[in-house]
C-alpha positions in Angstrom: 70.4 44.2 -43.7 68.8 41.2 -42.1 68.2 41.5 -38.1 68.5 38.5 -36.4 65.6 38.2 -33.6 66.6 35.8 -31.8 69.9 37.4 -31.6 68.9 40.4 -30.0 66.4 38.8 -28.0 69.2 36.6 -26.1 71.3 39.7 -26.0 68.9 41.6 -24.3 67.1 38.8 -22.2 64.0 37.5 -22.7 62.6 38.4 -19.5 64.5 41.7 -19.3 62.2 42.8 -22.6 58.9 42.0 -21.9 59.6 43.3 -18.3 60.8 46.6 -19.4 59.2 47.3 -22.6 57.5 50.1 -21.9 60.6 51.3 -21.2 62.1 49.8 -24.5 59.1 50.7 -26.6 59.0 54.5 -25.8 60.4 56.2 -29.2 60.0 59.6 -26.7 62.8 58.4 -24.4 66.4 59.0 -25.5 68.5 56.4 -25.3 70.4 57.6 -22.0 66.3 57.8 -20.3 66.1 54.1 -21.1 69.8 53.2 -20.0 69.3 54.8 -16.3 65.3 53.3 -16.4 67.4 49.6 -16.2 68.6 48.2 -12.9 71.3 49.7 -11.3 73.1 46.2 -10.9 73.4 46.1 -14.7 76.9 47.8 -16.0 76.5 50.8 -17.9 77.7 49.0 -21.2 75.6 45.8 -20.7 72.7 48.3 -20.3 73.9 50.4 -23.8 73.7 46.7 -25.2 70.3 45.8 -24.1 68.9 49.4 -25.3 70.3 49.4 -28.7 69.2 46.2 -29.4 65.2 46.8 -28.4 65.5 49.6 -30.7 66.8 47.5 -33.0 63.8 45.5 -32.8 60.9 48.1 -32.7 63.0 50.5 -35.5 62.2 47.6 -37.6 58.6 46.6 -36.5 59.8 43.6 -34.8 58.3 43.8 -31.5 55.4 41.4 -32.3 57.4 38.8 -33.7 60.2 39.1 -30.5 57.1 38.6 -28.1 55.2 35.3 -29.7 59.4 34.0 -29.7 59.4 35.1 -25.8 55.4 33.3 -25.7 57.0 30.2 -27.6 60.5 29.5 -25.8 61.4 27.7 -22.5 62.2 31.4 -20.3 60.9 31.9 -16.7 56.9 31.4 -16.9 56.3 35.3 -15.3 58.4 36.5 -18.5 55.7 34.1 -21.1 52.8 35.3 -19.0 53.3 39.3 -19.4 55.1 38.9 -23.2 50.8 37.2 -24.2 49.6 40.2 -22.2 51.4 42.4 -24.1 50.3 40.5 -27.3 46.5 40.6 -26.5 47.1 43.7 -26.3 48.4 44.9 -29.3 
């Protein structure tokens, strides 16, 4: 099955993953942890989306490759910032 990145990156939100992927990344949380760790102002399903897709990602070793897309794309300059801090340090 091939994943498609950039899919999953869009329909979590480039900012929204770097800015929670401690959150995303934590194979110790369950997926209900990381669903009520998301803002409040998300709807429970949108926040069920956004979950399954970073788990998507890291399941399959992608989380390198989804942050130099975040470091190389046109989002919010905060979201580039902390995605090549989480790069360096990898």
């Amino acid at each position: 099955m091939e994943i498609n990145l950039v899919r999953l990156l869009n329909s979590i939100g480039k900012r929204v993953f770097v800015e929670y992927y401690e959150v995303f990344s934590n194979n110790k949380m369950s997926k209900d942890e990381k669903i009520a760790k998301l803002p409040e102002e998300y709807k429970i399903d949108g926040s069920r989306i956004r979950v399954n897709c970073a788990n998507k990602i890291f399941e399959s070793g992608l989380e390198k490759k989804a942050l130099n897309i975040i470091v190389n794309s046109r989002t919010e300059k905060k979201a580039i910032e902390k995605a090549k801090t989480l790069l360096k340090n990898m």
